[in-house]
FIDOKOL-134223 format. One record per residue: residue in three letters; residue number from 1; x, y, z of N, C-alpha, C in turn. Coordinates in steps of 0.05 Angstrom, whole numbers, plus 5000, padded with zeros to 4 digits. Layout:
BEGIN
NODE resn resi  npx  npy  npz capx capy capz  cpx  cpy  cpz
NODE  ALA  NUM    X    Y    Z    X    Y    Z    X    Y    Z
...
***
This chain:
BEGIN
NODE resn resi  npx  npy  npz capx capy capz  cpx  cpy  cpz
NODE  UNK    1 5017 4976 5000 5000 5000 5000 5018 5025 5000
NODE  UNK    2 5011 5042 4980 5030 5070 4979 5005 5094 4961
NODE  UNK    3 5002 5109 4989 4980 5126 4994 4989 5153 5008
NODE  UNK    4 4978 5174 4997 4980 5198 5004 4949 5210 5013
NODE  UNK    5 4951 5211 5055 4929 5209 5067 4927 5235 5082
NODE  UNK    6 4904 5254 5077 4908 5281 5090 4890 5283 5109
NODE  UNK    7 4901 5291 5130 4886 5296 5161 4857 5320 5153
NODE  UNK    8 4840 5312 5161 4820 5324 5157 4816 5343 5169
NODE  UNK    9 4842 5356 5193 4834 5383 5213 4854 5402 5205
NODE  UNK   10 4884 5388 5195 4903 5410 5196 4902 5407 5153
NODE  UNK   11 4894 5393 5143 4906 5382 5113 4937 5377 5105
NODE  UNK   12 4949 5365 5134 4973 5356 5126 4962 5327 5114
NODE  UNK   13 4991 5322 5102 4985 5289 5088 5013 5276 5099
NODE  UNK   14 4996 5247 5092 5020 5227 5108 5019 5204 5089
NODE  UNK   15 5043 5199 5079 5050 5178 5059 5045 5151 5079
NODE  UNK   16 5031 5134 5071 5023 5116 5079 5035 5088 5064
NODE  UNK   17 5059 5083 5068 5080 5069 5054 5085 5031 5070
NODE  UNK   18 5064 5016 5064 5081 4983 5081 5103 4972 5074
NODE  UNK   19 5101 4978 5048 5129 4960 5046 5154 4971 5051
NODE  UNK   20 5148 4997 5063 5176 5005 5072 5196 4989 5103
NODE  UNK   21 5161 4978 5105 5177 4963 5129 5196 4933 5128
NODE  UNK   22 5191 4927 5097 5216 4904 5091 5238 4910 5083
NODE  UNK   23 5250 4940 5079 5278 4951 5086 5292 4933 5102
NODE  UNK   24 5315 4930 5091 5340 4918 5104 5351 4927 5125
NODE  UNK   25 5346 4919 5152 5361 4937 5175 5392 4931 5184
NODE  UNK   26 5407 4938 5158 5437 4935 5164 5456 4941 5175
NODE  UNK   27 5449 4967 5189 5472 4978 5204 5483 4968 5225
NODE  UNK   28 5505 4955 5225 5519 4939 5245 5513 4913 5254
NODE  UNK   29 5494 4907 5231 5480 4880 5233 5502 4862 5225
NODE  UNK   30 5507 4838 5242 5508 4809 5231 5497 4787 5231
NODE  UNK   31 5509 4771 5210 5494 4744 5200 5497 4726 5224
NODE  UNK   32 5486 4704 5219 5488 4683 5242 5517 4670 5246
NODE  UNK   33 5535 4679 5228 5560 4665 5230 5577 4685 5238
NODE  UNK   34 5576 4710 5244 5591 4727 5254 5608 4740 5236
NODE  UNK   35 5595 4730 5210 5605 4760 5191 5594 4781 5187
NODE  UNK   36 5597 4803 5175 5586 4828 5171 5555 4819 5139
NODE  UNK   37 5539 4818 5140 5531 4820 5113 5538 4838 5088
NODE  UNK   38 5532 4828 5069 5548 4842 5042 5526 4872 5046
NODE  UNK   39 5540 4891 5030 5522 4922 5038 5525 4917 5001
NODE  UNK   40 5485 4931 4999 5488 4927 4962 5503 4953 4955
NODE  UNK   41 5509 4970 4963 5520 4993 4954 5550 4988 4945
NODE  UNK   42 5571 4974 4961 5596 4971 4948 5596 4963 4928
NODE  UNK   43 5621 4963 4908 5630 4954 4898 5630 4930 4882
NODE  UNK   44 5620 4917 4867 5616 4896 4860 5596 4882 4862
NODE  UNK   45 5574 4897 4875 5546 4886 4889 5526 4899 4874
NODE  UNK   46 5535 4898 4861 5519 4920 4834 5487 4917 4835
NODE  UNK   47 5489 4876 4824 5467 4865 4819 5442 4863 4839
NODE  UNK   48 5446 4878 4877 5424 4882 4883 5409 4902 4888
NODE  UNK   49 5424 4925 4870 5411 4940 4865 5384 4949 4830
NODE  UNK   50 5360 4952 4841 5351 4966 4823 5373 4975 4796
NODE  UNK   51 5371 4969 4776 5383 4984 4752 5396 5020 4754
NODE  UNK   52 5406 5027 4751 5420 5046 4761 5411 5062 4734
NODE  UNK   53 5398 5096 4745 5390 5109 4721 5413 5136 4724
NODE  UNK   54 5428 5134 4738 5448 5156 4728 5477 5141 4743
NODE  UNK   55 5495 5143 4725 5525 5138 4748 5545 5158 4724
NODE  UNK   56 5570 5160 4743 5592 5171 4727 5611 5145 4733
NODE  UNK   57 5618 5141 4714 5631 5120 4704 5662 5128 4686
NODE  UNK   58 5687 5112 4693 5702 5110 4674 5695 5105 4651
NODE  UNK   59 5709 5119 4627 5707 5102 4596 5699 5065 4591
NODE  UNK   60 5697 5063 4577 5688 5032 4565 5679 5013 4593
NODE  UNK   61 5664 5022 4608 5651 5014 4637 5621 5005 4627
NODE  UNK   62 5616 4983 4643 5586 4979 4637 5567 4980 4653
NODE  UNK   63 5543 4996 4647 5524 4997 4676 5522 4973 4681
NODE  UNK   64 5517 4977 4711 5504 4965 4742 5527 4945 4733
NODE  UNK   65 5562 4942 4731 5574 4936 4746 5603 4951 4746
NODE  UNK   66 5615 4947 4769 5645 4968 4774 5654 4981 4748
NODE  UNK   67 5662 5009 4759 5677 5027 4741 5671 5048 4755
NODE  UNK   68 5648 5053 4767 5634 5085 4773 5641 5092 4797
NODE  UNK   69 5644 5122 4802 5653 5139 4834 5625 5146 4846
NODE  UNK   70 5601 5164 4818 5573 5164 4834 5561 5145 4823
NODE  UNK   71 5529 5138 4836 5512 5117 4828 5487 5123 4828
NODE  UNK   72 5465 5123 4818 5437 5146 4831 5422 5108 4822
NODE  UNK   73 5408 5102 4836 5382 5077 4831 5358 5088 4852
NODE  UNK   74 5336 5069 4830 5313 5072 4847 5305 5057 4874
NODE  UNK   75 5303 5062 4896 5298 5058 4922 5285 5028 4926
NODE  UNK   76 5290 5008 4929 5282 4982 4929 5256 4983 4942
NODE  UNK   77 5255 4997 4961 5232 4992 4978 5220 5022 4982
NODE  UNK   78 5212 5034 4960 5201 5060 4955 5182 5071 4971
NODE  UNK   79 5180 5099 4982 5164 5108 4995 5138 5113 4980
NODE  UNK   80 5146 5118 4950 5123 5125 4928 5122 5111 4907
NODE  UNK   81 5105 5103 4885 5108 5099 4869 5107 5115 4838
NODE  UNK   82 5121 5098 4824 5123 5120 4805 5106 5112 4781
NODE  UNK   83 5080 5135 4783 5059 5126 4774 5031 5154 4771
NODE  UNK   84 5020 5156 4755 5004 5181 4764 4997 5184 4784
NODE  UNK   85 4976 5201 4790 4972 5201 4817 4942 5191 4821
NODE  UNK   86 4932 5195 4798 4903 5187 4806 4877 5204 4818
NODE  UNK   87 4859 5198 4811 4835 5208 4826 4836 5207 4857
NODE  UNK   88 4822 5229 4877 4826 5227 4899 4796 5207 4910
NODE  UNK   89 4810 5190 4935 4793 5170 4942 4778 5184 4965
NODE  UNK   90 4759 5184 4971 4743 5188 4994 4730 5161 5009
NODE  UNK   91 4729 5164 5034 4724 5140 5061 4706 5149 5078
NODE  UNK   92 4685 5164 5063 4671 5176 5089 4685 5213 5089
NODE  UNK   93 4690 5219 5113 4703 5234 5126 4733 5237 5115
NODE  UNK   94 4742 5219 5099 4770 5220 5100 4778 5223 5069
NODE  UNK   95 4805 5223 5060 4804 5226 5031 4835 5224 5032
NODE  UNK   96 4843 5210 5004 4865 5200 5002 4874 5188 4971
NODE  UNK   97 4898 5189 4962 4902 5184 4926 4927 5167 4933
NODE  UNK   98 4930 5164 4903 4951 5146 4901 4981 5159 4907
NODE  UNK   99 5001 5142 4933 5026 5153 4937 5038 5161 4915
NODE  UNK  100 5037 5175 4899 5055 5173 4866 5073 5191 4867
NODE  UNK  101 5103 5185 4858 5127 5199 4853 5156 5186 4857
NODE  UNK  102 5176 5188 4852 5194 5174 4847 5219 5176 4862
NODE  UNK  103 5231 5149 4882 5248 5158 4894 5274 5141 4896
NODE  UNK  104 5288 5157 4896 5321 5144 4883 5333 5146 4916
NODE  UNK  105 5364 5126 4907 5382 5122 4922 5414 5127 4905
NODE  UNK  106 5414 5153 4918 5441 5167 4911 5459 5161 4926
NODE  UNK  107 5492 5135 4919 5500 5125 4927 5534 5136 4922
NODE  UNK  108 5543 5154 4942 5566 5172 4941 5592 5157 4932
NODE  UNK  109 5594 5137 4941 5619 5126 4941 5624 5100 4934
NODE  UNK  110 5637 5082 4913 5641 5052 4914 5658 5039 4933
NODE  UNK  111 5666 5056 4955 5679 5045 4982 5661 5040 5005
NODE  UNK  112 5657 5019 5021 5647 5030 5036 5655 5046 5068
NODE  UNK  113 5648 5068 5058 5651 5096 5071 5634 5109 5094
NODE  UNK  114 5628 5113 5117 5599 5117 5131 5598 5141 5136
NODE  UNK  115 5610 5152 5135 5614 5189 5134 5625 5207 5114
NODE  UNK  116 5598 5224 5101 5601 5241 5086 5627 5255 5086
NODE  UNK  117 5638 5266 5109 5657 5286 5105 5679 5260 5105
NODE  UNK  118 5682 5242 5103 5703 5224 5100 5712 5231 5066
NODE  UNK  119 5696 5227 5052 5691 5228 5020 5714 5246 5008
NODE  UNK  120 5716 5268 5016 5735 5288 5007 5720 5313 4980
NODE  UNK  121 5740 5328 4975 5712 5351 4963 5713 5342 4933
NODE  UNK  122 5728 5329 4924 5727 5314 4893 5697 5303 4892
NODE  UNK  123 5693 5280 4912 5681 5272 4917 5650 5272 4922
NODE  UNK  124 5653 5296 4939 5622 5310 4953 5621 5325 4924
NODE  UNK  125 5625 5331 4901 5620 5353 4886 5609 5329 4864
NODE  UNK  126 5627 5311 4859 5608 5286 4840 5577 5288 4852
NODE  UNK  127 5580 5279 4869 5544 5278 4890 5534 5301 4892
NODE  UNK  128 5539 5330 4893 5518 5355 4882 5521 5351 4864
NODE  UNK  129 5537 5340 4833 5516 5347 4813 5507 5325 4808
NODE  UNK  130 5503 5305 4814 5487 5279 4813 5461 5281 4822
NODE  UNK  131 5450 5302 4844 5433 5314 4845 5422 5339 4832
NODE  UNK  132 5444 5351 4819 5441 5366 4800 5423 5361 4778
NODE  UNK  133 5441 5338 4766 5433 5320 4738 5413 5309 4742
NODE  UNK  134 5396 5293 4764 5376 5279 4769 5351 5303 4773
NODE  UNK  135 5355 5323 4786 5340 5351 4792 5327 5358 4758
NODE  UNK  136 5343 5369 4746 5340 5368 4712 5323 5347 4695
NODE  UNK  137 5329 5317 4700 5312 5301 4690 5284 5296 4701
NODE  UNK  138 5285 5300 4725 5257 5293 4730 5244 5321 4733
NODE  UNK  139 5246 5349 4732 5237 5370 4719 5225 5360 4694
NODE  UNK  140 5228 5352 4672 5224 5347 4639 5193 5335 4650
NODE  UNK  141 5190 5315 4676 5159 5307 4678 5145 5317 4695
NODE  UNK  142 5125 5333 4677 5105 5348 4692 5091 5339 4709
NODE  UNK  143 5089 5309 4713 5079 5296 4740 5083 5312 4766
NODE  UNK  144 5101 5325 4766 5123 5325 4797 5132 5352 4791
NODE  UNK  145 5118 5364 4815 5124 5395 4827 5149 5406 4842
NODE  UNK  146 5155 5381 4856 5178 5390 4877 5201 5361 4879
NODE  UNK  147 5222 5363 4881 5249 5350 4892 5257 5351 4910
NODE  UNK  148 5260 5333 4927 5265 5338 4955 5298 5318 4957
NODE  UNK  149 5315 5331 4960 5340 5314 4974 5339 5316 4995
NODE  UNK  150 5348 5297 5005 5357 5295 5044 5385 5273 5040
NODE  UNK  151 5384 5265 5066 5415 5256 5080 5396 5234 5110
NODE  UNK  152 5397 5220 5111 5399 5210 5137 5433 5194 5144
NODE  UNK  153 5444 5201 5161 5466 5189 5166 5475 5177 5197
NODE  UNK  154 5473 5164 5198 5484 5149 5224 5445 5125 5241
NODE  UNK  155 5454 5116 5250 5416 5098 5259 5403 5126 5274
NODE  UNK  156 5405 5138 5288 5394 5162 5306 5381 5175 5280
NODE  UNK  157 5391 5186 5258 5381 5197 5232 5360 5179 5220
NODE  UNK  158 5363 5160 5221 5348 5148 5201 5356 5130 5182
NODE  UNK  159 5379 5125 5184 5391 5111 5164 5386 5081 5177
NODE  UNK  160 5384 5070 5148 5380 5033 5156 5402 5026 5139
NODE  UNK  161 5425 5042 5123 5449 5025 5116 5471 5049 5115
NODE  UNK  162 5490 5027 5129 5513 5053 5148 5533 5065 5114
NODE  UNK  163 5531 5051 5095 5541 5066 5070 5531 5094 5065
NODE  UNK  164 5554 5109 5056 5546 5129 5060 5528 5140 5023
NODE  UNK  165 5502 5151 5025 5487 5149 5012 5467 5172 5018
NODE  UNK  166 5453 5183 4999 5429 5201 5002 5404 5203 4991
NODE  UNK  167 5383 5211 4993 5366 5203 4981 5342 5225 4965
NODE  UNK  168 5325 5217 4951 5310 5234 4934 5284 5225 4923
NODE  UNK  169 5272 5259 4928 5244 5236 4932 5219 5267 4905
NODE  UNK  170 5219 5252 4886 5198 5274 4868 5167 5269 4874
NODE  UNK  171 5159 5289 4883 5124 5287 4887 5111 5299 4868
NODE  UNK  172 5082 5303 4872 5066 5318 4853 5052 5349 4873
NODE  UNK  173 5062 5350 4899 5055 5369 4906 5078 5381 4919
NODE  UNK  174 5088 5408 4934 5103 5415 4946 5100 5401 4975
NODE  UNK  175 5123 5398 4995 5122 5395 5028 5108 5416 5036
NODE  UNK  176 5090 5407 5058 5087 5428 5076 5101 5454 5091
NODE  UNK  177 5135 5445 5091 5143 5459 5107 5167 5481 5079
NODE  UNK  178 5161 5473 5063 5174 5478 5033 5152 5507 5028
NODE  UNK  179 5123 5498 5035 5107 5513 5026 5100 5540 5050
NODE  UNK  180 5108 5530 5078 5110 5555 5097 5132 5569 5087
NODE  UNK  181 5154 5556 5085 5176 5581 5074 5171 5599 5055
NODE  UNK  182 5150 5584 5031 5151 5601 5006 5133 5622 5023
NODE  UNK  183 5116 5616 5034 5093 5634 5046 5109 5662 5055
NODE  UNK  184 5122 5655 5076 5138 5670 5100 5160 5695 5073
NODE  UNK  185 5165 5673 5052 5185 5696 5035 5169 5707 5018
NODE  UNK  186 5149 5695 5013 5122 5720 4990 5116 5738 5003
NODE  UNK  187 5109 5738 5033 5094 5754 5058 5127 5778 5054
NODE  UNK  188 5147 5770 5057 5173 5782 5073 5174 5804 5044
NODE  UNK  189 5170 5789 5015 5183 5805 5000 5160 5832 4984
NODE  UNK  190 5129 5828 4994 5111 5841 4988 5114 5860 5007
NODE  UNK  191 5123 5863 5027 5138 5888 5053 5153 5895 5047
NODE  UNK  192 5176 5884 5040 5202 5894 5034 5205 5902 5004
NODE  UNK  193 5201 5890 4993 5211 5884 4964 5237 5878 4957
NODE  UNK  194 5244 5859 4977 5275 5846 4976 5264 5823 4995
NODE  UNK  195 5289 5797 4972 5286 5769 4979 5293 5770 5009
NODE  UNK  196 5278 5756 5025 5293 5751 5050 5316 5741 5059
NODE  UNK  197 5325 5715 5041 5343 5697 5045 5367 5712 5034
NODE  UNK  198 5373 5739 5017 5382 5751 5006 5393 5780 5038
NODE  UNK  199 5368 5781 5049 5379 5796 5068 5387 5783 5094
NODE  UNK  200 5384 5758 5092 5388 5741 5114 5426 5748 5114
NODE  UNK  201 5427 5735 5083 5457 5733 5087 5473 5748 5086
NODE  UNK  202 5463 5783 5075 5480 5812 5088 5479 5808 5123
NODE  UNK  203 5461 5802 5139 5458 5810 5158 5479 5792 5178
NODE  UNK  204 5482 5765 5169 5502 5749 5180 5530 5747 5171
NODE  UNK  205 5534 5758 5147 5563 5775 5138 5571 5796 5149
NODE  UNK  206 5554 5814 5157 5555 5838 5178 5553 5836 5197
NODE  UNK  207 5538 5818 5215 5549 5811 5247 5570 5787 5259
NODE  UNK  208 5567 5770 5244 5592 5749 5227 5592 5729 5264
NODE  UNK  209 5566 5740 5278 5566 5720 5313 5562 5683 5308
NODE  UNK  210 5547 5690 5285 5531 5663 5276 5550 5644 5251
NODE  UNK  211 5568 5663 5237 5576 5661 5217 5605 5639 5227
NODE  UNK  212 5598 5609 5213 5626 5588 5207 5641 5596 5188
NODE  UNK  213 5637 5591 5167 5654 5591 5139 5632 5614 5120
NODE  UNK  214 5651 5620 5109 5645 5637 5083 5670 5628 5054
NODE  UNK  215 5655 5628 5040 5674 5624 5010 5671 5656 4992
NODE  UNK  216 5677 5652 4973 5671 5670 4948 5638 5669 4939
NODE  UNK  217 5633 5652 4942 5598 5652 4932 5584 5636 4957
NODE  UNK  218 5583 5629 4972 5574 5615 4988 5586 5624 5023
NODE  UNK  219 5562 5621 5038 5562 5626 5066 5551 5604 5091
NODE  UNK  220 5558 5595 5105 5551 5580 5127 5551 5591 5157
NODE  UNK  221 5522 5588 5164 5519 5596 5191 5500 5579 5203
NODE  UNK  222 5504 5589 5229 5481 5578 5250 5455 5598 5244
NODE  UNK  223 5428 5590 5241 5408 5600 5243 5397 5624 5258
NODE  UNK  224 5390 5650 5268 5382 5656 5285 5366 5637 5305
NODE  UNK  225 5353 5636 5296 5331 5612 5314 5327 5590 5307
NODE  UNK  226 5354 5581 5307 5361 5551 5309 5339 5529 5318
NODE  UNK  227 5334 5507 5309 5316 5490 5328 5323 5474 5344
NODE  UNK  228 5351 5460 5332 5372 5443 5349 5399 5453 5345
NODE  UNK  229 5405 5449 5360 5437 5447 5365 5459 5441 5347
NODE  UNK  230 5469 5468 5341 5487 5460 5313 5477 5458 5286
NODE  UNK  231 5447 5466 5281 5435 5468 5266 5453 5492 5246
NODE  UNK  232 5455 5476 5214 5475 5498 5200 5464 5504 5181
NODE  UNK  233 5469 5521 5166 5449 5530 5138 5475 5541 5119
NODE  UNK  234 5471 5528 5093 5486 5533 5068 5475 5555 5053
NODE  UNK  235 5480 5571 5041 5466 5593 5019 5491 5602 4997
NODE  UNK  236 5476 5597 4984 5486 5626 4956 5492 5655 4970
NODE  UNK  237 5508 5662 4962 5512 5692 4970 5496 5703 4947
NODE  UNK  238 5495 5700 4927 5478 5713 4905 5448 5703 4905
NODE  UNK  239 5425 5714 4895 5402 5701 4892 5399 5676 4865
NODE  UNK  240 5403 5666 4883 5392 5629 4874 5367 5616 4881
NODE  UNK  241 5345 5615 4862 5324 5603 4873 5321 5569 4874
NODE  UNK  242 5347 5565 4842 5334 5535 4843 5369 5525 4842
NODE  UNK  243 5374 5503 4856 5390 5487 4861 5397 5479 4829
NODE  UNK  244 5382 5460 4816 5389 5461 4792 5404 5478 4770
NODE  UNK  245 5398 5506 4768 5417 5522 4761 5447 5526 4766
NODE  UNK  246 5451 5511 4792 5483 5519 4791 5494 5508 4769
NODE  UNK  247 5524 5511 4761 5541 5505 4748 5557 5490 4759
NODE  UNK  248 5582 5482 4735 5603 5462 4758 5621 5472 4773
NODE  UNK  249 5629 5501 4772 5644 5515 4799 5630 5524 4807
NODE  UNK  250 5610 5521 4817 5586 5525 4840 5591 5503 4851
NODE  UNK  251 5589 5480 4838 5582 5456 4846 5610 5446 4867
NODE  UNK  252 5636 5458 4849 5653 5444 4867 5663 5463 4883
NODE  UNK  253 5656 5493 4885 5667 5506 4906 5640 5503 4932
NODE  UNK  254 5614 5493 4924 5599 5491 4946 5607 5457 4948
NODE  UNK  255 5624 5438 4947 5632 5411 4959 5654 5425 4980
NODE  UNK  256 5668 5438 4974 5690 5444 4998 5673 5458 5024
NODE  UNK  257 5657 5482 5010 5640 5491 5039 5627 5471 5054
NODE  UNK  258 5602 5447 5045 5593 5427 5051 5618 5408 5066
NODE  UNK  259 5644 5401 5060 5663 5385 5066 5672 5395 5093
NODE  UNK  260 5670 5419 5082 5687 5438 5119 5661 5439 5144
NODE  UNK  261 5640 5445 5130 5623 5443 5157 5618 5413 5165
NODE  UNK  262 5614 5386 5155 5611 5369 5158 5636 5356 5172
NODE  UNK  263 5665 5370 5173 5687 5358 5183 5681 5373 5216
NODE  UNK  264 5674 5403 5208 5672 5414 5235 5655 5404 5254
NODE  UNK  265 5635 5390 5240 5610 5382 5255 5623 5348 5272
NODE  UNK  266 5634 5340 5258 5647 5317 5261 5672 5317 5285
NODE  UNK  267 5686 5334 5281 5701 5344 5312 5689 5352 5330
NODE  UNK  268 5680 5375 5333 5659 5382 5345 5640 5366 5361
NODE  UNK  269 5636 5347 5355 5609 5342 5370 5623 5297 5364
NODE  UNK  270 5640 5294 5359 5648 5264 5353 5630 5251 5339
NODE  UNK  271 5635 5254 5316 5620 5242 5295 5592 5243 5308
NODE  UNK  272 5569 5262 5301 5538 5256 5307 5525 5241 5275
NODE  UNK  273 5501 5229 5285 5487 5230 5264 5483 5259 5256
NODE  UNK  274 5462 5249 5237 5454 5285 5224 5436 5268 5203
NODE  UNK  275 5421 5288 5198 5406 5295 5162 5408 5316 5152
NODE  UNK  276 5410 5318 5139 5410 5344 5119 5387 5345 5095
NODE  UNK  277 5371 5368 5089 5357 5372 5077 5367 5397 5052
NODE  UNK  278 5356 5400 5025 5353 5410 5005 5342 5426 5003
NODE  UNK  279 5328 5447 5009 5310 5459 4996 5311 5482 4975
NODE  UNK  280 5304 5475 4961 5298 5492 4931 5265 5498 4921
NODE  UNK  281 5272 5508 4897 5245 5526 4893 5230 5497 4886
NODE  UNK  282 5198 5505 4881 5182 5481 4863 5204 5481 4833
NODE  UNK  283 5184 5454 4819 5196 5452 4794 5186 5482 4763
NODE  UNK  284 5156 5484 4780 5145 5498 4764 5151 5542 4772
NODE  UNK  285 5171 5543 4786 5174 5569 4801 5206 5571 4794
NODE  UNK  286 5216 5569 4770 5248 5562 4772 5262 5595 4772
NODE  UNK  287 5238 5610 4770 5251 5648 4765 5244 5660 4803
NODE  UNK  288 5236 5654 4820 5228 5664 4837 5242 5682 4849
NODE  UNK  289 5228 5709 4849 5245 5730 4852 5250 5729 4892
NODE  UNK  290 5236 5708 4907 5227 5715 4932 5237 5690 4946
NODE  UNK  291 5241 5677 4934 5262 5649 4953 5295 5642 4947
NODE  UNK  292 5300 5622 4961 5339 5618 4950 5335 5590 4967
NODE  UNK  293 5353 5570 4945 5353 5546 4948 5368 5546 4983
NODE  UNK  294 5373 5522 4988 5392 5523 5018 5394 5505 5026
NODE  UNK  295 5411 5492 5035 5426 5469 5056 5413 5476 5088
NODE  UNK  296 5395 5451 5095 5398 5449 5123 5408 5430 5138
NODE  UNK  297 5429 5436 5157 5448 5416 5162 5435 5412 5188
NODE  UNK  298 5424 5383 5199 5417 5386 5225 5425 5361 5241
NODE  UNK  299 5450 5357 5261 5458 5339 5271 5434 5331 5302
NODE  UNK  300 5445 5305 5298 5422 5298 5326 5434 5296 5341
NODE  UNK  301 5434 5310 5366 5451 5322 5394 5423 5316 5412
NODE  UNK  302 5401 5323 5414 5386 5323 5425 5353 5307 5408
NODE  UNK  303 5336 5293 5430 5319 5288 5412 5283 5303 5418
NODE  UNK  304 5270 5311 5398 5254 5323 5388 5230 5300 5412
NODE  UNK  305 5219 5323 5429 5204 5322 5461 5173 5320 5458
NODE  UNK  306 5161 5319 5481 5135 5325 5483 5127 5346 5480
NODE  UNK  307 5140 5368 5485 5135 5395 5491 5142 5406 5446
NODE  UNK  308 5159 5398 5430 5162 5396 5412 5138 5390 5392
NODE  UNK  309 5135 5361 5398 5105 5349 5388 5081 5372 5396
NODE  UNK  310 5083 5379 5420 5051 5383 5431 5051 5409 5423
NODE  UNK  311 5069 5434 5419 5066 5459 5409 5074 5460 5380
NODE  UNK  312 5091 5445 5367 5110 5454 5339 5125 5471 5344
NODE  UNK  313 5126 5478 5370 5150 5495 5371 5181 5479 5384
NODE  UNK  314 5204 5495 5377 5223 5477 5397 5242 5491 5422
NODE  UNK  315 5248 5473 5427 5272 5484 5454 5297 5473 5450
NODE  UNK  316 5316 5491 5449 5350 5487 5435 5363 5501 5456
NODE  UNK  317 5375 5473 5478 5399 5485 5492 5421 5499 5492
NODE  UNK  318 5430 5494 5467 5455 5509 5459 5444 5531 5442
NODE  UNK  319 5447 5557 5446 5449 5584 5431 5468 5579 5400
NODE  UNK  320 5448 5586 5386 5476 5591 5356 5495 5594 5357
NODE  UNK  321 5495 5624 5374 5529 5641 5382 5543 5628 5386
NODE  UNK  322 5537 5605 5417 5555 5594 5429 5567 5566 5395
NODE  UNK  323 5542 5558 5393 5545 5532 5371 5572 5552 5347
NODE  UNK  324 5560 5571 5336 5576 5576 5303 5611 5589 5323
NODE  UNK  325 5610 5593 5348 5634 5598 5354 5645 5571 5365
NODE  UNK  326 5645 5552 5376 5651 5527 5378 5662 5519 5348
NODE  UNK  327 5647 5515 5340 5666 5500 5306 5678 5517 5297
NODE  UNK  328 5675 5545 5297 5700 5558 5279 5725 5561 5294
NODE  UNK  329 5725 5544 5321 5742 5544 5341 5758 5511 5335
NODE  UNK  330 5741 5506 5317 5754 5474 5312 5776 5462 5294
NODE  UNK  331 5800 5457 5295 5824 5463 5282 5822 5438 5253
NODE  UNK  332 5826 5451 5231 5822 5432 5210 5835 5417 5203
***
């Protein structure tokens, strides 16, 4: 069953996914004989993965087996399917369509590797444009409004296989929380008449309390109002609405920014889990004069409460200040 089911009080929706529960729970798992089980992601293990719809590959290499550094396949045990979406079902009171949209497994490395910032920035820059390139193709189908990358890394994240890997997921409608932002920057730029995310990042170049790393085009800070701890945010210094647009020195001078906060995060705090999220414009909004794509980097230090659940609001022990001055205090 793979269903997209919307609460009848707030109209959030909840992918209603079973077979996600025959996912492989590999992380640190062994067999009955006290070996490690094979991980399909390395090297040579080609064949249990789904057919592979994007890799970079050496010359005279053949898909789905060795040659390639990235790997992008479809998700064995999919949260959606990829399929229209269908007429909406009603149950009474309730209403609900078909889960439809398409979700891959973007697979960083043919080593196996369990930490991103292990990878190196050669590396991490193959994997932004692998999301690049995949971002681009599934734009061409008008099925699917929005692209969502994320990261689960470590079991606390979410991850059910300790290879290091990321994931992507095309729907037919925007996220909820994709669609408060757009809200909050339509609202910010019909006041202002300037992007917010645009004045976000004069304002943390100019007080520089919050501010880790800065490049030539790109900036990293702690949030003002952080939700958790160590919570980091990537941006364009220029207005960028859609992720897709970058180029390839975008691509590989934002792998070194991504590389340095993920190392800092990694001293800092001894290897945490973390996820990291994507957010960029819809597919159908690629000019938006009022949003900018962005990296949210959010390690798990602390876990998400009653008081969290029961308001939507949160409580973050550690202050930004204290957090973005801690790592830029962290020796590389």
């Amino acid at each position: 069953m793979r269903e997209f089911r919307k609460d009848v009080i707030t109209g959030r929706c909840t992918i209603i996914s079973t077979d996600r529960a025959k996912r492989p729970q590999q992380l640190f798992r062994e067999n009955l004989s006290g070996e490690a089980e094979p991980c399909p992601f390395c090297l040579g293990n080609e064949h249990q993965t789904p057919p592979e719809v994007l890799a970079y590959r050496t010359p005279s290499t053949q898909p789905d087996a060795p040659g390639w550094s990235v790997r992008v396949v479809p998700n064995k045990y999919p949260a959606v399917v990829n399929d229209d979406p269908g007429a909406c079902h009603s149950d009474g009171l309730y209403q609900s369509t078909r889960a439809a949209g398409v979700h891959e497994v973007i697979v960083e490395t043919p080593s196996h590797v369990k930490l991103m910032a292990r990878l190196g920035d050669q590396q991490i820059a193959a994997v932004l444009r692998a999301y690049h390139d995949r971002m681009l193709e599934l734009k061409k189908d008008t099925r699917w409004r929005y692209v969502l990358i994320y990261k689960n890394q470590g079991a606390t994240a979410g991850a059910t296989l300790e290879h290091a890997h990321s994931q992507l997921i095309a729907l037919p409608e925007t996220p909820p929380s994709v669609v408060e932002e757009l809200h909050g920057a339509r609202v910010y730029f019909s006041s202002m008449g300037r992007c917010v995310y645009c004045d976000i990042v004069q304002h943390e170049l100019c007080d520089r309390k919050r501010l880790i790393a800065e490049s030539e085009r790109f900036i990293a800070f702690c949030p003002y109002a952080s939700r958790f701890p160590y919570e980091t945010w990537i941006l364009p210094k220029h207005h960028a609405p859609t992720f897709e647009c970058t180029d390839g020195a975008e691509c590989d001078e934002l792998s070194r920014c991504l590389n340095e906060i993920l190392i800092r995060l990694d001293r800092a705090l001894a290897d945490p889990s973390l996820n990291y999220v994507l957010h960029s414009s819809p597919l159908d909004e690629p000019a938006s004069i009022y949003y900018h794509w962005h990296f949210e980097i959010l390690p798990k230090v602390t876990q998400v409460a009653g008081f969290e659940w029961g308001s939507g609001s949160f409580i973050n022990p550690v202050a930004p200040e204290e957090a973005a001055r801690l790592m830029r205090e962290v020796v590389l």
